[in-house]
N, C-alpha and C positions, 0 to 999 in steps of 0.2 A: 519375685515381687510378693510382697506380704499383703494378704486378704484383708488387715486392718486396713493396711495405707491404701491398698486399691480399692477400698467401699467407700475412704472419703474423696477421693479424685473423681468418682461417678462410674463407677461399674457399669414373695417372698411373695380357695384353693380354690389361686382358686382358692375358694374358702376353706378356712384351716377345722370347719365344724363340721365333725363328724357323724352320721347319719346312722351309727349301727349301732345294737345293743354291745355292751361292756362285760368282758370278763378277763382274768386275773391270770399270768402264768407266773408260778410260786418257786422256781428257781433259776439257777443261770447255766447253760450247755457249755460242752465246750465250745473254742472260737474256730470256724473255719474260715481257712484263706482261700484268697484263690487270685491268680493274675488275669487279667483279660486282655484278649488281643479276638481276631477270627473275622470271619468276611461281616461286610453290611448286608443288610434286610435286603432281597430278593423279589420279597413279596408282592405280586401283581392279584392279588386276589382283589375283588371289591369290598366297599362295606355290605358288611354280612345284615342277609335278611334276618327280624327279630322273628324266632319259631317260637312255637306254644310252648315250649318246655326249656326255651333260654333265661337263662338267669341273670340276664344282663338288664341292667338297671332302665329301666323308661323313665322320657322326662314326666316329671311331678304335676297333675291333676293341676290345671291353674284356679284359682278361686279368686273371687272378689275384693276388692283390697279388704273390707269390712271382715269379711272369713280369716283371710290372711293373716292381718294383725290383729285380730284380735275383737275390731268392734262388733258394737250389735248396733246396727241400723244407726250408726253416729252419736249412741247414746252413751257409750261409756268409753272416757279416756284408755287412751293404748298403754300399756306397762313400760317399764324402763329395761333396756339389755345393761350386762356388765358388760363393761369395753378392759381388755388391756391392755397395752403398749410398750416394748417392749424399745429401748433406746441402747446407742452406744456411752457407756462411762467414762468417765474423765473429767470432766469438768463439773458440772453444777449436777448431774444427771443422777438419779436415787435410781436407777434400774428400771423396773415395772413399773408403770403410773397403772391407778385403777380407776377410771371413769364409768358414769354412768349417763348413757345413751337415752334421751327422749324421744319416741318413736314417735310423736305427736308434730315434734318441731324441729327436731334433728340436731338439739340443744346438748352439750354434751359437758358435764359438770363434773368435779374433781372428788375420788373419794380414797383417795391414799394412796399408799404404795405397797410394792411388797417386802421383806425384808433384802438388804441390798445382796445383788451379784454381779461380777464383771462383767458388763457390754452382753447383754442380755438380747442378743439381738435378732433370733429369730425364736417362736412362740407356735405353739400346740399346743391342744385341748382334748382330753381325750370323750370318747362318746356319753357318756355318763357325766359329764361336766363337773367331774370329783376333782381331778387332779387338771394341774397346768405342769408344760415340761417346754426347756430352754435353754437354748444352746450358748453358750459362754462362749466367745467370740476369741477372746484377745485375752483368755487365759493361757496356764504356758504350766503344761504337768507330765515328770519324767522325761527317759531319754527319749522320745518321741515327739517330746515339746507338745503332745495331744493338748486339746482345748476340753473342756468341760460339758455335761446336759446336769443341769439341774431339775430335781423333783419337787415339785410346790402340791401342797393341798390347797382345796377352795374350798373355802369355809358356807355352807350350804346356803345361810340366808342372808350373809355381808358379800359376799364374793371376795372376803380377805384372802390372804395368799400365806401358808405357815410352808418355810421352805424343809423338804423329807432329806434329802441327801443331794449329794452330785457323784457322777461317777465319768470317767476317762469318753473322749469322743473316740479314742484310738487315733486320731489325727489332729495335723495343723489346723487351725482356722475354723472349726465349723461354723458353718452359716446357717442352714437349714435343719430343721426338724420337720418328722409330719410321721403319724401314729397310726398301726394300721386297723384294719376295719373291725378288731376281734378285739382291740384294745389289748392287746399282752403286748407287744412291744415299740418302741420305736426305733424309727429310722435317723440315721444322722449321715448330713454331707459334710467331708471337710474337704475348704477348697484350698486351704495352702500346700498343703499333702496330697491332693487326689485321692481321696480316699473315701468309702465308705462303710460304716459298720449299723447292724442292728444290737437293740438294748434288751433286754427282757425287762417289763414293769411285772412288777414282786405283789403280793397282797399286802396293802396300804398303800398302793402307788410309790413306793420305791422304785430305784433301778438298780439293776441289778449289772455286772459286768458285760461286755460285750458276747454276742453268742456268733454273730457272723462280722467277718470282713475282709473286705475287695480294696484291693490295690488298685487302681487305673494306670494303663501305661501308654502311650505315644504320647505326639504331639499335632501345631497344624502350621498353618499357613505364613500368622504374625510372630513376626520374630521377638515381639513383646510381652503379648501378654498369653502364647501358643505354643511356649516351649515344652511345656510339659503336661501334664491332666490339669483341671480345676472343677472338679466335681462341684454344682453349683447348686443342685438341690436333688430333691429324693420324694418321689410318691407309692405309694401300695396303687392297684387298678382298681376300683370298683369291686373287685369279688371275692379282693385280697388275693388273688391269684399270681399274678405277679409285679414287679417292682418296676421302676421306670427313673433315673437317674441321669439327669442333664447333664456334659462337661463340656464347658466351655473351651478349655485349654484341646480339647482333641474334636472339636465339630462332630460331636456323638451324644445321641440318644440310647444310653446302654439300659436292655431288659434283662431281668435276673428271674427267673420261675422261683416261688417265695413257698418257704415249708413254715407256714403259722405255729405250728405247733412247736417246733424244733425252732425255729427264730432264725434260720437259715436261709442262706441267698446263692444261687448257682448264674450261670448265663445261660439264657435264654438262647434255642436255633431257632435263626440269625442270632447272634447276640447284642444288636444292635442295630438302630438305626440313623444314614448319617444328613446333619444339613449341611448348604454349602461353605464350602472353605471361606477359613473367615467369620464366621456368620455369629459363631458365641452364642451358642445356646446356655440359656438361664435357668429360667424356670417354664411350668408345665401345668394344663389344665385339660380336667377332662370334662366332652362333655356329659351334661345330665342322662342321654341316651346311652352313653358307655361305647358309643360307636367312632367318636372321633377324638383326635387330641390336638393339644393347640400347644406349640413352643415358642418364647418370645424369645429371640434372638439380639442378645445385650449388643455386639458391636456394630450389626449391621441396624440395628434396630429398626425389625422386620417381624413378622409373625409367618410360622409355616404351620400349616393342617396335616393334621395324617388321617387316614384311618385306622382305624383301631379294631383286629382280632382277638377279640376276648379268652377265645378257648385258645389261641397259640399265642397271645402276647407280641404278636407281629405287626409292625408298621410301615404304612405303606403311604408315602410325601405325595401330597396330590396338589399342594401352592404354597408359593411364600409370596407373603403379601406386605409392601412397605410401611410403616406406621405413624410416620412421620408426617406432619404438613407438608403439603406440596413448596408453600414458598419457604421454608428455613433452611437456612444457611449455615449453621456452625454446627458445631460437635457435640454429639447425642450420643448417650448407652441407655439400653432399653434399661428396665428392671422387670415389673412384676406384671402378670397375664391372669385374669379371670372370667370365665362364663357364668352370665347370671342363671339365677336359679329357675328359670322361664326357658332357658334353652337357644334365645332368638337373637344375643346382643353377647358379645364379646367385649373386652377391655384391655389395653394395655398401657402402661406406665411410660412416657418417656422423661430423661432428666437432660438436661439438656435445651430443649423446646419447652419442658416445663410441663407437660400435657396426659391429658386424658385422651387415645386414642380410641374412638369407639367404633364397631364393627356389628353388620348385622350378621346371622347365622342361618344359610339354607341347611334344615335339619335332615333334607332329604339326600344332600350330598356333604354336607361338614364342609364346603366353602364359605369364605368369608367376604365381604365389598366394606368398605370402608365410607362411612358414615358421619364424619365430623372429628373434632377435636374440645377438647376443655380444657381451659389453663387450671391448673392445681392450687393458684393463687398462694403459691411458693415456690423455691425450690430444690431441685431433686425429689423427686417422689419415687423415692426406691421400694415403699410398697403402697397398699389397697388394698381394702377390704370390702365385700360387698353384705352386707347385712344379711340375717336369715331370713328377714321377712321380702326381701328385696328391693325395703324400699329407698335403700341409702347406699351410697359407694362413702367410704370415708379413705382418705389422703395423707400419708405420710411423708413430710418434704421435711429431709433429712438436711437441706444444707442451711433451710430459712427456720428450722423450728419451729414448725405450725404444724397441726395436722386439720384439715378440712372437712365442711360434710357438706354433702352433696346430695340432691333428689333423685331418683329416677325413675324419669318417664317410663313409665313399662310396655307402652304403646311404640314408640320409638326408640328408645334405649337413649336418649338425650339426657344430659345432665347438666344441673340446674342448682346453682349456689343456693344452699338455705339462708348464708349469713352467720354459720355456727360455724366458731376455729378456735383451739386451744393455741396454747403455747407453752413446750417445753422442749428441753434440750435434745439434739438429735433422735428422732424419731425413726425407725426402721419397722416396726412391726406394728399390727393394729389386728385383734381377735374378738371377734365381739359373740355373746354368747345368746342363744334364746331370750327372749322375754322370761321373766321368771323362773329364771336360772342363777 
C-alpha cells in the first residue's frame, strides 16, 4: 500500500519550533546501515527524579499572557508570526502557502507561496529560523524509487521562501521531517520503504547526502496495513542524545543513541519500545519536563504515555488511553499529538470523528484523563499546530481544505473557535514561527 493513496483514505511537535541555538555541519560522512530487529524495552525503572546537575530540560517559567506575547499592560498590539503550510500537489495546490498569523485575533491572511515542490507535505524549521526543510512526499528518484527533502532559505524580514537544493530521502514515501537540536542535521521517515535516514545541513542550509540509515524489518497484527515496517515519523530527545522513530507497520517505538557530530544513528539497549498489537503508532511528543513521552496511535486511535530515561533512552508504557468520544460510531485514524507549552494539557488529532481530543497532564506522574473534545470544523485533521506563544492550536483538515484557529484556554486546556479559517487545497502541515521572525 502506497503512503500517497493511504494519507488520502485517513491514515505531523509537538511543535516543529525549535528551542536551541544553531550551528552548521560543513560536509557529508559516509552512510551507515544497520537492520533492526532485538528484544522490547524491559525497563521498570520509574520516572527519574530531576538532580542538580541534570540536564534534562524543565517545564518553562509560566508568565502572564501580557509577558508572553508580547504586551505591555494592554498598551501595545501583539506582532504577527509567519505561518507555513505545507499541502499535498496535484490539483490546484502551489506547494507551501505563506501566511501571516494575528496574535491579537487569531486572523490569519495570505502572503505567497514558496517556489513550487511535489506534495510538500511535511515541514521543519531549523532553530535560527534561516532555513525551512521538506519532505517531498510523492516524488519518485533512482532505483530506490526514494522520495525527496528539500532546502528553502527564509528570507529574514518577508518570510519568503528561496528553494537551496533537494537531495534523496533514501526511501519510499517520506512523510516526516524534524531537525535535531544542534541544527546540523536532519531526520527523515519513509513510510513506504520503512526506512529511516539522517541528512547533514551544509553552511548555507543546504543538504548534503545521507550520513546514516536504518532499514526497519517485521511486521504486526493487520494483515493490511502490518505487513511490513512503515516508519511514520522521527524525533532527536531533548538533549539531542537520542533518536525516537514511530512504525506503525511493526507496533514499535524504535530508539537509536544519536552521534551529532558524525550524523549517525545505532539501536539503543532495548532498542525499542513496544505498543499494543494493532495500535499503529504515529507520531510522538515530548513532554516540556523531558520526563515523559506521549504516542498517538493512528489505528486504534488511542494515546499511550511512557516515561522517559533521558541518560538511557529507555521507555517504559505506564497507559494508553482512548481518544475518541465516548458516543462515535464509525471509523477513525488518529494523526497528530501535541503537549502544550505549559506542560498541563495534551492534544490529539482524530479524522474520522473530526475532533480535537484534549487531555489534562499530571506532571508529577506523565498520566493523562481526558478532558473534552472539539470539532475541527473540517475534515481530516491530519495535523496541528500549537503556536509558540500558546495562545492558538491551528487545524489542518486535509479532506475539507480549511485550516482552522482556535484559542486556548491556558487555565483548562479548552478550545475555542476564534471564527478565523482559510481555505486551500489539501492541507497537511501548518509551522508557525516566533513573533518577529
Amino acid at each position: 500500500m502506497k503512503r500517497f493513496f493511504d494519507s488520502r483514505i485517513g491514515l505531523v511537535t509537538a511543535s516543529a519550533i525549535v528551542l536551541c541555538t544553531a550551528a552548521r555541519h560543513t560536509d557529508a560522512r559516509p552512510i551507515v546501515g544497520a537492520t533492526i530487529g532485538g528484544e522490547p524495552q524491559r525497563s521498570t525503572a520509574p520516572a527519574p527524579k530531576r538532580q542538580r546537575n541534570d540536564r534534562t530540560p524543565i517545564i518553562p517559567r509560566q508568565t502572564d499572557p501580557g509577558e508572553r506575547t508580547g504586551k505591555s499592560e494592554g498598551k501595545h498590539k501583539l506582532e504577527k508570526s509567519t505561518v507555513y503550510i505545507g499541502t499535498y500537489t496535484g490539483g490546484d495546490s502551489k506547494g507551501i502557502y505563506i501566511y501571516r498569523l494575528d496574535l491579537t485575533s487569531g486572523e490569519l491572511t495570505p502572503d505567497g507561496a514558496a517556489p513550487f515542490v511535489e506534495s510538500p507535505s511535511f515541514l521543519a524549521v531549523d532553530s535560527s529560523h534561516h532555513y525551512l526543510y521538506a519532505v517531498n512526499e510523492s516524488a519518485s528518484v533512482g532505483p530506490e524509487h526514494a522520495g525527496l527533502v528539500s532546502a528553502f532559505a527564509i528570507a529574514p524580514k518577508t518570510g519568503a521562501l528561496k528553494l537551496l537544493n533537494q537531495e534523496s530521502s533514501r526511501g519510499s514515501g517520506p512523510c516526516h521531517i524534524s531537525i535535531d537540536s544542534h541544527a546540523k542535521h536532519v531526520l527523515v521517515a519513509n513510510y513506504n520503504s520503512g526506512s529511516i535516514a539522517v541528512l547533514p545541513i551544509l553552511v548555507g542550509g543546504k543538504l548534503g547526502p545521507a550520513t546514516s540509515f536504518v532499514q526497519h524489518t517485521g511486521s504486526s497484527v493487520d494483515p493490511d496495513r502490518q505487513k511490513e515496517p512503515h516508519a511514520h515519523s522521527i524525533y532527536p530527545d531533548p538533549n539531542n542524545h537520542f533518536v525516537l522513530s514511530a512504525d506503525l507497520g511493526i507496533d514499535k517505538v524504535l530508539v537509536y543513541r544519536y552521534d551529532a557530530a558524525k550524523g549517525t544513528i545505532s539501536p539503543d539497549d532495548p532498542p525499542f519500545a513496544a505498543v499494543a498489537p494493532g495500535s499503529g503508532p504515529r507520531h510522538i511528543a515530548f513532554h516540556p519536563n523531558g520526563h515523559f513521552v506521549y504516542v498517538v496511535n493512528e489505528m486504534f486511535s488511542s494515546v499511550t504515555a511512557f516515561t522517559y530515561d533521558a541518560s538511557k533512552g529507555t521507555l517504559k508504557d505506564i497507559q494508553t488511553v482512548p481518544a475518541l468520544p465516548t458516543d462515535f460510531k464509525g471509523v477513525d485514524t488518529a494523526a497528530e499529538i501535541a503537549v502544550h507549552p505549559n506542560g498541563k494539557f495534551l492534544y490529539s488529532s482524530n479524522r474520522g470523528s473530526d475532533t480535537i481530543a484534549i487531555f489534562t497532564i499530571d506532571i508529577q506522574t506523565g498520566k493523562i484523563t481526558p478532558a473534552g473534545h472539539q470539532s475541527t470544523q473540517g475534515k481530516g485533521p491530519r495535523h496541528f499546530i500549537i503556536d509558540p506563544t500558546g495562545i492558538y492550536l491551528i487545524a489542518a483538515n486535509q479532506d475539507s481544505d480549511n485550516v482552522v484557529v482556535f484559542r486556548i484556554d491556558e487555565r483548562t486546556g479548552a478550545l475555542t473557535p476564534t471564527g478565523h479559517s482559510i481555505t486551500l487545497p489539501k492541507p497537511v502541515c501548518v509551522i508557525v514561527l516566533p513573533a518577529g521572525k
